[in-house]
VEXDREN-2710 file (C-alpha; in Angstrom, 1 decimal):
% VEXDREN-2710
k/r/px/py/pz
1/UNK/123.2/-50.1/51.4
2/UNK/123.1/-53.8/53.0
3/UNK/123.6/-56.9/50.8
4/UNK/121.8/-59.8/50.8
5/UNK/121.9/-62.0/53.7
6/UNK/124.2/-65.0/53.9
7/UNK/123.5/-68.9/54.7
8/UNK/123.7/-70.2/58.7
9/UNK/126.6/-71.3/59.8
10/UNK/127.1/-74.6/61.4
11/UNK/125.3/-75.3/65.2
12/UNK/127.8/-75.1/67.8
13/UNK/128.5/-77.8/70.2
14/UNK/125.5/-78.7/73.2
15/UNK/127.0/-76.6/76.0
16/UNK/126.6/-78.1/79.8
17/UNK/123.3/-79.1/81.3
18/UNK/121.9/-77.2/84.3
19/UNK/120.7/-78.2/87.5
20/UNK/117.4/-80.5/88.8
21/UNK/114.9/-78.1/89.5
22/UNK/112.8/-79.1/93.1
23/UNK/110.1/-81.7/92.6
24/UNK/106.4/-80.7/91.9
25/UNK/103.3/-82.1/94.3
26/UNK/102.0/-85.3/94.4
27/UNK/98.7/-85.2/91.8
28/UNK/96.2/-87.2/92.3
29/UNK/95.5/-91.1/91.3
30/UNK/92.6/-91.9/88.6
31/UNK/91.8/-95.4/87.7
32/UNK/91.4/-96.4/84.3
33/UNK/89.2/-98.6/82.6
34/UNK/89.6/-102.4/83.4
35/UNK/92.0/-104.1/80.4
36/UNK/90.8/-106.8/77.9
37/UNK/90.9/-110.3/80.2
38/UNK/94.2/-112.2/79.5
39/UNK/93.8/-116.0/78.7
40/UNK/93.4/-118.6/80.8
41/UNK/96.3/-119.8/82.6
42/UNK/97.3/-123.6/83.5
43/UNK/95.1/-125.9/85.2
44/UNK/96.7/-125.9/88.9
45/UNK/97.0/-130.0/90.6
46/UNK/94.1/-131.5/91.7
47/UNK/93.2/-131.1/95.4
48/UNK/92.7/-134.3/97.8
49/UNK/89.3/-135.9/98.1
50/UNK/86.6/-134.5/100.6
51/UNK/85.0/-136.7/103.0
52/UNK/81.9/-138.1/101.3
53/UNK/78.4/-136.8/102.3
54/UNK/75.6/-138.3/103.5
55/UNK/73.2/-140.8/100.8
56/UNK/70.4/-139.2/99.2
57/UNK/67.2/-140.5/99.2
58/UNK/67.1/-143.2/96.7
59/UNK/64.0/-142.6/93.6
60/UNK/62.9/-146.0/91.5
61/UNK/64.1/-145.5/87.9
62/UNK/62.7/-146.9/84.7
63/UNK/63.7/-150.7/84.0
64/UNK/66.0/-151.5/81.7
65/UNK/66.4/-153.8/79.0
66/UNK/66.5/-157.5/79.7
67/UNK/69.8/-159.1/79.1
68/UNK/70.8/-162.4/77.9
69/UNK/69.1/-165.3/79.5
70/UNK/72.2/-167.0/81.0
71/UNK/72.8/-170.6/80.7
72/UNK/70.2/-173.4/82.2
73/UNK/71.3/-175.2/85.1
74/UNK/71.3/-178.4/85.9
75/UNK/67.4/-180.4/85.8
76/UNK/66.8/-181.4/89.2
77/UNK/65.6/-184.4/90.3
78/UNK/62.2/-185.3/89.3
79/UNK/59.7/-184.7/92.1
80/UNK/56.9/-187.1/94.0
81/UNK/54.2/-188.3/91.4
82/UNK/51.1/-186.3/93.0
83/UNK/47.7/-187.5/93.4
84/UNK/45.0/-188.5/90.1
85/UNK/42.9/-184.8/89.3
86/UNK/39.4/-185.6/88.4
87/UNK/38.8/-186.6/85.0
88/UNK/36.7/-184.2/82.4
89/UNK/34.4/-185.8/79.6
90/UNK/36.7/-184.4/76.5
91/UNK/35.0/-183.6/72.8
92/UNK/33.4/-186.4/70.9
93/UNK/36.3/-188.6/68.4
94/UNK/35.7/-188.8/64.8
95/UNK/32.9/-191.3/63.6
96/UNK/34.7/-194.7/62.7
97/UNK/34.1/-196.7/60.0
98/UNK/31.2/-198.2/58.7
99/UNK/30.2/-201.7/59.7
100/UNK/29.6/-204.0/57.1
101/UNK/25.8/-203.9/56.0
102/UNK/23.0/-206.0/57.1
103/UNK/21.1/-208.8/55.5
104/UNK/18.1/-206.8/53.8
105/UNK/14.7/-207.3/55.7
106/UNK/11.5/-207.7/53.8
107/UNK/10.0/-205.0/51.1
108/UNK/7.1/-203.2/53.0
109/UNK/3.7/-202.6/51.5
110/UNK/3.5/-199.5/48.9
111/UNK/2.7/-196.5/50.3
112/UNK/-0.4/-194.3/48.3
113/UNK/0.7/-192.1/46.2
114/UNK/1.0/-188.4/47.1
115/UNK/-0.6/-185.6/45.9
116/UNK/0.7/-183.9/42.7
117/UNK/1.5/-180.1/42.6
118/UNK/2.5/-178.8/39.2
119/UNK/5.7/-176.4/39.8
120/UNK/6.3/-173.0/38.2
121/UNK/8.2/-173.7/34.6
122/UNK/11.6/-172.7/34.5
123/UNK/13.0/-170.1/32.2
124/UNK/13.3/-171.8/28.5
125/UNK/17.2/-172.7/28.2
126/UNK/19.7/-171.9/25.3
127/UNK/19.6/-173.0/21.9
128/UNK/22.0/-175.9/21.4
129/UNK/24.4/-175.7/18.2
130/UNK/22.8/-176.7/15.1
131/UNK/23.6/-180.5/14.0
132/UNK/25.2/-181.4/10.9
133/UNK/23.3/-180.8/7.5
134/UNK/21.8/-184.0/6.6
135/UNK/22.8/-185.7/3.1
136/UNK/20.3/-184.2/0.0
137/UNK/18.2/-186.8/-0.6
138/UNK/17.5/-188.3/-4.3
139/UNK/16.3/-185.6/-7.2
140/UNK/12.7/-186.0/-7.8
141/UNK/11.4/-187.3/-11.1
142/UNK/11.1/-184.2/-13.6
143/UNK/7.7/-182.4/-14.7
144/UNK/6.8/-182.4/-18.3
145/UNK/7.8/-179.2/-19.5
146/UNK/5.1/-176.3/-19.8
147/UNK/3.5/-175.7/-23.1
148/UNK/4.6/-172.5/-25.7
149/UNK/1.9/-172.7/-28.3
150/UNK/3.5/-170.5/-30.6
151/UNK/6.7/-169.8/-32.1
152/UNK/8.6/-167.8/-29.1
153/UNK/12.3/-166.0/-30.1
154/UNK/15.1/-168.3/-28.8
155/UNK/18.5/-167.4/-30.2
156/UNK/19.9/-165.7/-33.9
157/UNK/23.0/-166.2/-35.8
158/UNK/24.3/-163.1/-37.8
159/UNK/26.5/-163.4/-40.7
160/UNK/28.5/-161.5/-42.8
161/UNK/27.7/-159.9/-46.2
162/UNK/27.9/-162.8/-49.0
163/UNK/28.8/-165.1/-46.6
164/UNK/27.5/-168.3/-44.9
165/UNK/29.7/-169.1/-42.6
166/UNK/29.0/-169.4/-38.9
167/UNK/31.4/-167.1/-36.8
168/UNK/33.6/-168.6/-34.7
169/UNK/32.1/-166.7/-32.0
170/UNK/28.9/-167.5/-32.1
171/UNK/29.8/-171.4/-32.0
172/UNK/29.4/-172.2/-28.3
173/UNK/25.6/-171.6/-29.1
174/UNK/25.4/-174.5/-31.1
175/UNK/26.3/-177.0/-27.6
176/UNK/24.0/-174.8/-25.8
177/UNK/21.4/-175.2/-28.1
178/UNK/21.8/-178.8/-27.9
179/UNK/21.6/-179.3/-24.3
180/UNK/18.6/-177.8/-24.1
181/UNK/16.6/-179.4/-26.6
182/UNK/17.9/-182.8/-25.6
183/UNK/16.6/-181.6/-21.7
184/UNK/13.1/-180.6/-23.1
185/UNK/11.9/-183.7/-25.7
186/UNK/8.6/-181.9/-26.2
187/UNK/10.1/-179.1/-27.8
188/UNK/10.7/-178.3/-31.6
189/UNK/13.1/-175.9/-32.9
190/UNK/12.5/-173.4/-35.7
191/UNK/14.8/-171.4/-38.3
192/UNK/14.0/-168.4/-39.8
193/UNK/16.0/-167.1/-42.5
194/UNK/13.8/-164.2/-44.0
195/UNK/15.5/-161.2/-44.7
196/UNK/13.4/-157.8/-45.1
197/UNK/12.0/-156.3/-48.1
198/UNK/14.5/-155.3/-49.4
199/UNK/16.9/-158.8/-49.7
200/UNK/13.7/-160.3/-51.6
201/UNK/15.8/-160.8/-54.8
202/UNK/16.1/-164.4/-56.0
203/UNK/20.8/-164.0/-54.9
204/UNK/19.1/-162.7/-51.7
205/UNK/16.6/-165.6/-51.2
206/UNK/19.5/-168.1/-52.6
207/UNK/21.9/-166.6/-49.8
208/UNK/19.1/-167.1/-46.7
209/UNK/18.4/-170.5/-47.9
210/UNK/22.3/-171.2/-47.9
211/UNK/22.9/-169.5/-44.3
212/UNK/19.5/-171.4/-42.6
213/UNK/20.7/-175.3/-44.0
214/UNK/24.2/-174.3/-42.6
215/UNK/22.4/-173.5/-39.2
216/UNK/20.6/-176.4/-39.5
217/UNK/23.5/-178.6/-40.4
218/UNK/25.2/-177.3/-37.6
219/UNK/22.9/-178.2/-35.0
220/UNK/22.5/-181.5/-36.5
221/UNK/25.9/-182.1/-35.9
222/UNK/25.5/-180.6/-32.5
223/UNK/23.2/-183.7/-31.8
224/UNK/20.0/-181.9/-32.5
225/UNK/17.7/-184.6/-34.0
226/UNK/16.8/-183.7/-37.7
227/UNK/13.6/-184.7/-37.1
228/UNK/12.9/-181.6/-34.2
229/UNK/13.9/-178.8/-36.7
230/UNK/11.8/-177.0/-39.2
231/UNK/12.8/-174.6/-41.5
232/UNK/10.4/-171.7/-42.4
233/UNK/9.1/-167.9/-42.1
234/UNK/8.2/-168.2/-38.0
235/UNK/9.4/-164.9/-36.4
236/UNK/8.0/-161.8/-36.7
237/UNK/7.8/-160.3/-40.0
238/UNK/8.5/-156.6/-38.1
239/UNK/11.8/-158.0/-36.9
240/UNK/13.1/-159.5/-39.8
241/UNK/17.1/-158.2/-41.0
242/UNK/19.0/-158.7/-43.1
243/UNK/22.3/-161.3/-43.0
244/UNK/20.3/-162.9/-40.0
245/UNK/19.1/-166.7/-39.0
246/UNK/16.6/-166.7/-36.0
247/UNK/16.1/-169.6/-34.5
248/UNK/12.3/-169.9/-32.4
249/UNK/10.8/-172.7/-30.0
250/UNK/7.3/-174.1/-29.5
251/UNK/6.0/-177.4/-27.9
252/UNK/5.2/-180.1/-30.8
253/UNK/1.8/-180.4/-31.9
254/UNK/1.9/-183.9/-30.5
255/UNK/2.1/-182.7/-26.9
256/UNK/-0.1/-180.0/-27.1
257/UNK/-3.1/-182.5/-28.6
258/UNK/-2.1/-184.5/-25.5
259/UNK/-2.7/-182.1/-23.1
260/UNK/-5.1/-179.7/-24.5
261/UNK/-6.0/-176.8/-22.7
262/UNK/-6.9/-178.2/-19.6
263/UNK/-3.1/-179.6/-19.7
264/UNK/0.1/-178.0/-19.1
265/UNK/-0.1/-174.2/-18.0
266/UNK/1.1/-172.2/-21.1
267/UNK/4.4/-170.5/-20.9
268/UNK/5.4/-167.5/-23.0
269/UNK/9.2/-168.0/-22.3
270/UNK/10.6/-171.9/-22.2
271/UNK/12.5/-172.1/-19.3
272/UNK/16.1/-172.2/-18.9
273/UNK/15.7/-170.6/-23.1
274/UNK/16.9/-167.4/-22.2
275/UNK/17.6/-168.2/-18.7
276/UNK/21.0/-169.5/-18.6
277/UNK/22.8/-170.8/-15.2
278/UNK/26.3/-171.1/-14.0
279/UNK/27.2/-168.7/-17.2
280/UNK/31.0/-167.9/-17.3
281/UNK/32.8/-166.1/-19.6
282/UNK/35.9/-164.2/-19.2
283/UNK/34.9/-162.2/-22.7
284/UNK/32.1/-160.1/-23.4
285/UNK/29.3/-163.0/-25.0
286/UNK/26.3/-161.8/-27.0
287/UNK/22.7/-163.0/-25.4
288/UNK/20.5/-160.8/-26.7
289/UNK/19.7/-157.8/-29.7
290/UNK/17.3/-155.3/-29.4
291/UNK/15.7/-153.9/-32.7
292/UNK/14.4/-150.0/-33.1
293/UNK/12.7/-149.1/-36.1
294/UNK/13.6/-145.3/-37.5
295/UNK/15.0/-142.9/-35.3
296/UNK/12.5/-144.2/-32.7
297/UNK/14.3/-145.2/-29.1
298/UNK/11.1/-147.2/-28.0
299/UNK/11.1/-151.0/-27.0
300/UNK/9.1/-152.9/-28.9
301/UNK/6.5/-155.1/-26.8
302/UNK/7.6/-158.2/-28.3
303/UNK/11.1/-157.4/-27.0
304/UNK/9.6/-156.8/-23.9
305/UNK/9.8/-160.6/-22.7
306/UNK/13.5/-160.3/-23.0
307/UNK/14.0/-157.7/-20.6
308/UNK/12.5/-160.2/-18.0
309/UNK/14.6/-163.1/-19.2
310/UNK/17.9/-161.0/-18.9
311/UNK/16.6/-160.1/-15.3
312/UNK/15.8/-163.8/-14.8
313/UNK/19.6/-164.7/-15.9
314/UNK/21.3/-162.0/-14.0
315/UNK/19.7/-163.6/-10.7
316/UNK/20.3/-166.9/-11.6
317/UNK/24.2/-165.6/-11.8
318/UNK/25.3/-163.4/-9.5
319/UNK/28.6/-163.4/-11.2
320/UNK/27.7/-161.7/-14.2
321/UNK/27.8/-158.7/-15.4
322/UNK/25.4/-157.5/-18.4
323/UNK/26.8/-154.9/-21.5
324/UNK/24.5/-152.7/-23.6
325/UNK/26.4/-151.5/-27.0
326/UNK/24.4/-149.8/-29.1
327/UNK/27.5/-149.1/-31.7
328/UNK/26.7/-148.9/-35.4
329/UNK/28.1/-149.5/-38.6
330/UNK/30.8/-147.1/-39.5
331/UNK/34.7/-147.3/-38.6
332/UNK/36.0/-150.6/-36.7
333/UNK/36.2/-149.3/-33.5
334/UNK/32.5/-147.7/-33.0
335/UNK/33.2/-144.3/-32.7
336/UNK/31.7/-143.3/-36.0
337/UNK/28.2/-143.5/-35.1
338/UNK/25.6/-142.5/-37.6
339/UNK/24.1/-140.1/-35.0
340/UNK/25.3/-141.1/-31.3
341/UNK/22.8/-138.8/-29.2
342/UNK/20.1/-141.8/-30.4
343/UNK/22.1/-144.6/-30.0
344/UNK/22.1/-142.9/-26.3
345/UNK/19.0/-143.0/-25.6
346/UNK/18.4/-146.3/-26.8
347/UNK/21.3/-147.9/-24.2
348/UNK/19.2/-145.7/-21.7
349/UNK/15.7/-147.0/-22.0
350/UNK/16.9/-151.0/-22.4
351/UNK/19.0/-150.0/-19.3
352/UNK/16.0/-147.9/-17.5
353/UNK/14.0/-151.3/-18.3
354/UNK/16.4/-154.2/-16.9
355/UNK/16.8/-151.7/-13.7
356/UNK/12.8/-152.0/-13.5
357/UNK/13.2/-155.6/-13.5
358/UNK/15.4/-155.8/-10.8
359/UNK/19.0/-155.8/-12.3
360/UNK/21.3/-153.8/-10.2
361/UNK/22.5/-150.9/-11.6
362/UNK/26.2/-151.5/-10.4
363/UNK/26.1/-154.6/-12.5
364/UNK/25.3/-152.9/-15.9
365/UNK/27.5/-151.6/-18.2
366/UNK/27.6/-149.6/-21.4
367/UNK/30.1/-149.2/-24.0
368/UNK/31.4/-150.6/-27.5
369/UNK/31.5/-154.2/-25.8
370/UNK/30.4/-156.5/-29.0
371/UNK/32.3/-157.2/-32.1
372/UNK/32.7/-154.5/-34.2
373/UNK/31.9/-157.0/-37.5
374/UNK/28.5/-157.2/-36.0
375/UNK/27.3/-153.7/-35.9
376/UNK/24.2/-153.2/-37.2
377/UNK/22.0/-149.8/-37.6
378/UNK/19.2/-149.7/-35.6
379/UNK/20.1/-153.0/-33.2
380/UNK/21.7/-152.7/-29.7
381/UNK/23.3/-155.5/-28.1
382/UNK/23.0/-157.1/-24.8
383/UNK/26.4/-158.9/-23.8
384/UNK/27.1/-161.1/-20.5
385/UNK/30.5/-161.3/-18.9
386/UNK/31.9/-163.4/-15.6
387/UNK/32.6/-159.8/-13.0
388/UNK/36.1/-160.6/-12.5
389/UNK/36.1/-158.2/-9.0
END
């Protein structure tokens, strides 16, 4: 049995070549595809100059731009003077001045005169401004006052219980009071102490006596003239209250004899008596008291003319403003009220009336306005104050 077969041995050495064989035939020649071109090779000398050819025909190009002017030569001399052209009438020369004028000749007769033809009026022109506002000229002399016949409401001084002392308050009246009657000599003034039923007690009577002499006194002092004040029962019996002075107006007896009734017209209302002007007060003022019997919320008639008269005022002074407080007795500060749904109504219908008579309604106001020492059941107040808006 063989055994596996061992590695090869080393190659020998290359023995000796043989001979050349003979050479093969010729084949035959294809040619390949031209090669990529090789780059350029050096620019070879320049060659002499031909002969030059014949001239072309020439073709007139476009003219170019000017050039410089060159420099001027020399003038030269100044030729032969030629002859005189003909000569050509030129544009007339400005006017020249004016001669000095002539001795005037003789007027000539007036011409007639021509016919008149009325033109066409021209549109009316503007206004001009206005000129100044001449000076007021002097006041007029001053009418006797009107007549009031009988006794008419003019102004009241309240006071408290037991007391007779004017309030300090209700002083500026006294001036006012004054002024008037010293403006309207035919006037007398009345004062009414009377209390209601039920102040008729002999104390009572002794009290109204006392309060009406210190009214009077007052207005003495004021410079009322004693002699133009009576003292009396004048105002309505109906409207009488308690702890109250009225004071009323009429024309004096005197006057009214003098004019009669085919005098003076009659006037319910004295003017300027509860028609203040230029009012101003920074604090609520009393002017006027409405009175309403029961639990009634009706105007009386009587109080009727001071509607119109607290119209009258607020006109006369547009920079008032007028109060309604209808607060009662009870605490200081008005808001116990005996029964307030009343006291409502009552501010309503004084308020419904001065609206009727032409107060505006933005200048009205309700409220506890008055003094709360005043208060009285059954009375609203009417209270004036500067509008400080």
């Amino acid at each position: 049995m063989a055994g596996p077969r061992g590695p090869a041995g080393a190659a020998g050495p290359q023995g000796p070549g043989g001979e050349r064989g003979a050479a093969g035939e010729t084949g035959t020649v294809a040619r390949g595809p031209a090669g990529p071109t090789g780059p350029a090779g050096p620019e070879g000398a320049r060659g002499a100059a031909g002969t030059a050819g014949e001239r072309g025909r020439s073709a007139e190009g476009y003219a170019g731009a000017a050039g410089p002017a060159g420099p001027a030569g020399p003038r030269g001399a100044a030729g032969e003077r030629g002859e005189r052209g003909q000569t050509t009438v030129g544009p007339t020369g400005p006017a020249g001045r004016a001669g000095d004028a002539g001795v005037a000749g003789g007027s000539g007769e007036t011409g007639s005169r021509g016919a008149t033809t009325e033109g066409i009026a021209g549109t009316t022109g503007a206004a001009g401004p206005a000129g100044r506002r001449g000076d007021a000229g002097p006041a007029g002399q001053r009418g006797p006052a009107g007549i009031v016949r009988n006794w008419v409401s003019y102004r009241e001084f309240w006071f408290d219980s037991n007391s007779s002392e004017i309030h300090n308050a209700d002083r500026y009246m006294l001036q006012n009071i004054a002024r008037y009657m010293n403006d309207n000599p035919s006037l007398e003034l009345g004062i009414d102490g009377s209390t209601t039923s039920s102040g008729s007690g002999s104390r009572d009577q002794n009290q109204s006596s006392s309060r009406a002499n210190t009214v009077r006194d007052a207005l003495v002092s004021a410079g009322v003239p004693a002699n133009r004040i009576s003292m009396g029962s004048f105002g309505d019996a109906n409207q009488r209250r308690d702890n109250r002075v009225e004071l009323l107006l009429r024309t004096d007896r005197q006057t009214q004899q003098q004019y009669g009734d085919a005098g003076l017209p009659e006037l319910q209302m004295p003017a300027g008596a509860h028609s203040p002007t230029n009012v101003s007060s920074t604090n609520w003022t009393t002017h006027q008291s409405f009175w309403f019997d029961g639990e009634s919320a009706n105007l009386h008639a009587s109080d009727r003319a001071k509607v119109t008269t607290i119209a009258d005022a607020m006109r006369r002074n547009p920079q008032l403003r007028v109060g309604i407080d209808s607060s009662t007795t009870g605490s200081p500060d008005g808001n116990t009220r005996d029964n307030p749904q009343l006291n409502e109504r009552r501010d309503r219908a004084i308020r419904d009336a001065l609206i009727e008579a032409g107060v505006p309604a933005s200048r009205i106001q309700t409220g506890s306005l008055g003094e709360p020492s005043m208060r009285r059941s059954g009375r609203v107040e009417v209270l004036f104050m500067t509008d400080d808006r």
